[in-house]
C-alpha positions in Angstrom: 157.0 65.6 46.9 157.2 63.9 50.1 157.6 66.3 52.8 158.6 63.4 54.9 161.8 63.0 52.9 162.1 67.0 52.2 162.5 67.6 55.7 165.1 66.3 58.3 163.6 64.9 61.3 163.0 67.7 64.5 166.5 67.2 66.9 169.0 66.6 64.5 172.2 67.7 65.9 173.3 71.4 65.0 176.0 70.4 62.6 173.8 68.0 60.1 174.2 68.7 57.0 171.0 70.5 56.8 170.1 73.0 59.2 166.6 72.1 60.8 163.8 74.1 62.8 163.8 73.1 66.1 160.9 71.1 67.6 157.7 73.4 67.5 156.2 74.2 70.3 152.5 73.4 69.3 149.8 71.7 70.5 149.1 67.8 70.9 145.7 68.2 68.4 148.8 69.5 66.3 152.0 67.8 66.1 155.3 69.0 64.5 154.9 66.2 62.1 151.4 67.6 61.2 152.6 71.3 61.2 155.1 70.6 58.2 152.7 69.0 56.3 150.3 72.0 56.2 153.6 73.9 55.6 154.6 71.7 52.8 151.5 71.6 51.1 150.3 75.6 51.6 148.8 77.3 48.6 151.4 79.8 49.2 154.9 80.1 49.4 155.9 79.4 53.7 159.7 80.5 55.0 160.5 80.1 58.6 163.1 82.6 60.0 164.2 82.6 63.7 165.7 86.0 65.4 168.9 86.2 63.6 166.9 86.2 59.9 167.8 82.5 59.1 165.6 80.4 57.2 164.8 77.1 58.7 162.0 76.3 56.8 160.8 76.4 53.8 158.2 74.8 51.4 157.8 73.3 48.3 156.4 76.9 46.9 158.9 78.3 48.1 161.3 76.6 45.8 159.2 77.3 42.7 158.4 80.7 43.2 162.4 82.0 43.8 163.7 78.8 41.8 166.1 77.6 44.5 166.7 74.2 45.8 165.1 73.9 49.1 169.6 72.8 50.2 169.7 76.2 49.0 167.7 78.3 51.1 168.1 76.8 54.3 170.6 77.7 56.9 170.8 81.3 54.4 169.8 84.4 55.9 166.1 85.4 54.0 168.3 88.5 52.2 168.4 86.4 49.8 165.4 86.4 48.9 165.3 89.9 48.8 166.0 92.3 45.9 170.2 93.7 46.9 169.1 97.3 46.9 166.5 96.7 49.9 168.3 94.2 51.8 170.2 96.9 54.1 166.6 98.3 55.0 164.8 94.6 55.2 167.5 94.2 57.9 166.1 96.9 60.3 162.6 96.4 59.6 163.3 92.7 60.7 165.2 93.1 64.3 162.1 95.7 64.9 159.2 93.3 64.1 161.0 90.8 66.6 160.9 93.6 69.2 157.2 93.8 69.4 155.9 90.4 67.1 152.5 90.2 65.7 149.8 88.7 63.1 149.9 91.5 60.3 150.6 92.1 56.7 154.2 93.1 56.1 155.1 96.5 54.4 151.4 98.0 54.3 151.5 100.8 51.9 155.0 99.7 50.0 155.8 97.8 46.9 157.2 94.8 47.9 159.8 92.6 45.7 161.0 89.0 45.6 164.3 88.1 44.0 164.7 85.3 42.1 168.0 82.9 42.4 168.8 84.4 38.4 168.7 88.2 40.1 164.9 88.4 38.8 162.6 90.9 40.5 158.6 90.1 40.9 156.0 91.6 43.1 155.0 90.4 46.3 152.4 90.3 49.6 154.1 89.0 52.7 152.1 88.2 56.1 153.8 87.5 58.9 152.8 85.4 61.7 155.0 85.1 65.1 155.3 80.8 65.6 156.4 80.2 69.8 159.5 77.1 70.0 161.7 75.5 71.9 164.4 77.7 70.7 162.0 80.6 70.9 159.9 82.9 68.9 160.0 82.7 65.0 158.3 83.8 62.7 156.6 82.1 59.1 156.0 84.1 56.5 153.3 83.7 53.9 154.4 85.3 50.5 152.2 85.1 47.1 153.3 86.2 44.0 151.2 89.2 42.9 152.3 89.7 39.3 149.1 88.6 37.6 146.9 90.5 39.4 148.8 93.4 38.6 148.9 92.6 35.0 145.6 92.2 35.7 144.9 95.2 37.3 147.1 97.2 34.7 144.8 95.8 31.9 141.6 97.6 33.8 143.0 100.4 34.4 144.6 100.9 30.4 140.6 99.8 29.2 139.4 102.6 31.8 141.5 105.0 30.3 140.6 104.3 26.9 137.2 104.5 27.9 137.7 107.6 29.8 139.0 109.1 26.5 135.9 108.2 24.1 133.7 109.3 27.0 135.2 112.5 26.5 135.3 112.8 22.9 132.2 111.8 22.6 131.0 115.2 24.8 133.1 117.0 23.1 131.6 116.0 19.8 128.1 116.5 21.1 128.3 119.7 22.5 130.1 121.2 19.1 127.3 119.5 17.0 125.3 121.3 19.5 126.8 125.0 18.8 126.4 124.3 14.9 122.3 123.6 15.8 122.2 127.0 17.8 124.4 128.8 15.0 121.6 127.6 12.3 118.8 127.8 14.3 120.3 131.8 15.0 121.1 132.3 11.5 117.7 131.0 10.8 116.2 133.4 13.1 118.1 136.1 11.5 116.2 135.5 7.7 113.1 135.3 9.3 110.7 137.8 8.7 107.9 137.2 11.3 108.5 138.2 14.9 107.0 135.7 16.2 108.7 133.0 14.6 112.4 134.4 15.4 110.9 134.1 19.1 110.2 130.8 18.5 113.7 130.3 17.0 115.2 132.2 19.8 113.6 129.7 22.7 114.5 126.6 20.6 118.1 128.2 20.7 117.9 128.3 24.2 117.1 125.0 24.7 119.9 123.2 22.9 122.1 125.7 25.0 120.9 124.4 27.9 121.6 120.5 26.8 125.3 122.4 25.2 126.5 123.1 28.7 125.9 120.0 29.9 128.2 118.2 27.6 130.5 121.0 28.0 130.5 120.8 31.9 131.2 117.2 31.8 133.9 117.8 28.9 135.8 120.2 31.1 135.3 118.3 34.4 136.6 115.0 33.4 133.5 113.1 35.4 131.3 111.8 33.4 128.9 110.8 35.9 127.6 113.3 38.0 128.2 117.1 37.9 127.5 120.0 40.4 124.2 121.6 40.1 125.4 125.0 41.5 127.9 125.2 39.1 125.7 124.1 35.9 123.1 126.3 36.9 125.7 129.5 37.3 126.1 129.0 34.0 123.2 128.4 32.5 121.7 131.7 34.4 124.6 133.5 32.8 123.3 132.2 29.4 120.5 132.8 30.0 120.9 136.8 31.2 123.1 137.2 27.9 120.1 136.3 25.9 117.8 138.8 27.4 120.8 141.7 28.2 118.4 143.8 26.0 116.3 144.0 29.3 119.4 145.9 30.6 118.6 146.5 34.7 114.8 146.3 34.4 114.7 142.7 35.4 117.3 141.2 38.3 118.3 137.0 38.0 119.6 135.8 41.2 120.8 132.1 41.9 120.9 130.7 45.8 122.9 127.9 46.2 123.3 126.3 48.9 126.6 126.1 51.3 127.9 122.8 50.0 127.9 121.1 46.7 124.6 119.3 45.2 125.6 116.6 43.0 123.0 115.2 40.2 124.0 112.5 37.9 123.9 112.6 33.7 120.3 111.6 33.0 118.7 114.3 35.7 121.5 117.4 34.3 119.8 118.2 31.3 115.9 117.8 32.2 116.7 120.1 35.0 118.6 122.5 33.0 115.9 122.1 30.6 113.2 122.8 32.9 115.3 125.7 34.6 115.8 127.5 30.9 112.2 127.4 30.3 110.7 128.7 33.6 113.4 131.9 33.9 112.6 132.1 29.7 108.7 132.1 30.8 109.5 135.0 33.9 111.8 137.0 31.1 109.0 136.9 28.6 105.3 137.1 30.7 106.2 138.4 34.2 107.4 141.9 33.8 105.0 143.5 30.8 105.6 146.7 29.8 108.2 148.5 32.0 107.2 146.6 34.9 110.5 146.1 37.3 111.1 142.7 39.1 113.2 139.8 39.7 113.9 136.5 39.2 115.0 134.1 42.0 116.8 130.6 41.6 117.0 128.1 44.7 118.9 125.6 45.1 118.8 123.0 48.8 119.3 120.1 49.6 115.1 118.6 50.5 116.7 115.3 52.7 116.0 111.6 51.8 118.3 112.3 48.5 116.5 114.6 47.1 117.1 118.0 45.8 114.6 121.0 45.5 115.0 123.4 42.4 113.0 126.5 42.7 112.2 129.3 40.5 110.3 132.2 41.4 109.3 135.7 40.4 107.3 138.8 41.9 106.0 139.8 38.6 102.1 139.5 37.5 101.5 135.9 38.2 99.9 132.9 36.3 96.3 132.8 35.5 93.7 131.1 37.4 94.1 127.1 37.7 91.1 126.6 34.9 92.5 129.2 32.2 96.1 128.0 32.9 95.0 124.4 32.0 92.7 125.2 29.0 95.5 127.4 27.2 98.9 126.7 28.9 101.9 127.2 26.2 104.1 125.5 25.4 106.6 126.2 27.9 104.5 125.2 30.4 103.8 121.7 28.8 107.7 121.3 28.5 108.0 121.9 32.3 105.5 119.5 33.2 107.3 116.8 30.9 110.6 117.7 32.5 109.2 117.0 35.5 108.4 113.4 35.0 111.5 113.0 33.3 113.0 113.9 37.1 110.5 111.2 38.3 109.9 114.7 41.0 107.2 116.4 41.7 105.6 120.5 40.8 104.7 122.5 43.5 103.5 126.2 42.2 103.1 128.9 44.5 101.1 132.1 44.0 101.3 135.3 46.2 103.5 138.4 45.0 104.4 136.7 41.4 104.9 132.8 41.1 107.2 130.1 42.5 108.0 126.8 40.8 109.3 124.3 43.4 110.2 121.0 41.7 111.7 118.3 44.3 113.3 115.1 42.3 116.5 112.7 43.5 119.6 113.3 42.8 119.8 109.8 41.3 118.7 107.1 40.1 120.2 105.1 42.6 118.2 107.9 45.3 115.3 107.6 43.1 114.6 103.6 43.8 115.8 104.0 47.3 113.2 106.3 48.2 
């Protein structure tokens, strides 16, 4: 298309045929000749409107996108080009923007329409720029037709939500598959005749607990990606003091948290659950022998640089010297070191009154490569 031939020349009298924009009041590095042939050949759909709404120019996008003949448009108030039930309101918003005309994106935080010359509605993103002429200020619109990336954008959004359902079936499966291990492994426990191997049944039973809740927090939750350690911990401590009720007041279980949220992603949850079960399952079972009365603290705050520090302490008899705890150290023990590592942290045990685990990991993995 020749814009040449599209567009009448600038000065035509007022009653051609063809209402024109007046001559442009631009630059000589930029003539109005020059200035309608950028117009013409935008990427974009480009309508001039002067104060009273009319449109005196418009491009060859402009045609294709609302499928009027370019005779059509011009000399037509830009209504037209707007959907009937907003036309009343576009009206206002227009004599305001001409009060106070700037450079900015029209309608910011509203839907905005188009309307096609067959009545046709299709989503829009307008920016308006304020053009000084002869005839004074007017102002060109750039509009582009946003319907694909909405499509687009709609398409994401149904294949997140699909995703966001499996997700959490997929926790919901595991942590019932879960609750059938611990109801075996505590019917198990119930046929066996050896003490010592329904203790061993009863830890085990503990564990997969542990690695339960963390399927069932993130089942409930609806964020599949992180989860807040306060909370998990709350309710693994409350497993935890069911299993050993039997110890009735004898032995306290407190849990600090700290005054705002700490928030740990999937692969750190259930090692630090994990590693949490089995040092307030070693404090229940080799601190407090005999009648001995005590209690069990666990910390939670924030260490800075995106880490997190996890402590577990009791003031009952203590660990055994450093030599005799790594010739014969059990089996919970071993676990917590592996845990550990899993955390990509570091074990800190202090001895006084009792013990204190203090295990420092990231919250992340994203906090664990960054530091």
């Amino acid at each position: 298309m020749d814009a040449t031939n599209e567009f009448p020349p600038a000065g035509a009298p007022k009653n051609a045929s063809c209402p024109v924009a007046p001559m442009l009041a631009v630059g000589p590095q930029l003539g109005e000749d020059s200035f309608r042939r950028v117009v013409e050949w935008a990427p974009s759909a480009m309508v001039m409107i002067d104060l009273e709404g009319i449109m005196v120019l418009v491009n060859a996008q402009t045609e294709q996108m609302f499928d009027y003949r370019r005779d059509a448009l011009i000399g037509k108030p830009v209504e037209m080009l707007v959907p009937e039930r907003f036309r009343q309101q576009h009206r206002v918003f227009r004599s305001g923007y001409f009060d106070d005309p700037q450079p900015r994106p029209m309608g910011v935080g509203r839907d905005l329409a188009g309307c096609r010359a067959d009545g046709s509605e299709f989503p829009i993103e307008i920016g308006l720029n304020p053009i000084a002429t002869e005839a004074g200020v007017m102002v060109l619109a750039s509009i582009i037709d946003i319907t694909e990336r909405q499509r687009a954008q709609q398409r994401l959004e149904d294949a997140l939500r699909e995703k966001t359902v499996l997700l959490n079936e997929v926790h919901h499966r595991v942590k019932n598959n879960l609750q059938v291990i611990t109801s075996l492994l505590n019917l198990q426990a119930d046929y066996a005749a050896d003490p010592r191997l329904r203790a061993i049944l009863a830890e085990s039973c503990g564990r997969v607990k542990a690695m339960a809740l963390t399927h069932q927090l993130l089942y409930e939750r609806k964020d599949f990606s992180r989860l807040d350690l306060g909370d998990y911990l709350d309710r693994l401590v409350q497993s935890i003091r069911s299993s050993y009720r039997a110890t009735g007041d004898r032995i306290g279980l407190r849990l600090m948290l700290p005054e705002t949220e700490v928030q740990i992603d999937l692969e750190r949850a259930i090692p630090c659950g994990l590693l949490v079960n089995e040092l307030v399952t070693n404090s229940f079972k080799h601190a407090f022998t005999g009648e001995r009365q005590g209690e069990i603290v666990i910390q939670i705050a924030e260490a800075g640089d995106g880490l997190v520090c996890v402590s577990v302490g009791d003031d009952g008899i203590g660990l055994p010297a450093d030599s005799e705890l790594a010739r014969g150290s059990s089996l919970g023990l071993q676990l917590v070191q592996l845990f550990v590592e899993q955390l990509h942290g570091s074990l800190t045990i202090e001895r006084g009154s009792g013990v204190r685990f203090v295990m420092r990991f990231p919250k992340s993995m994203a906090g664990k490569e960054a530091s």
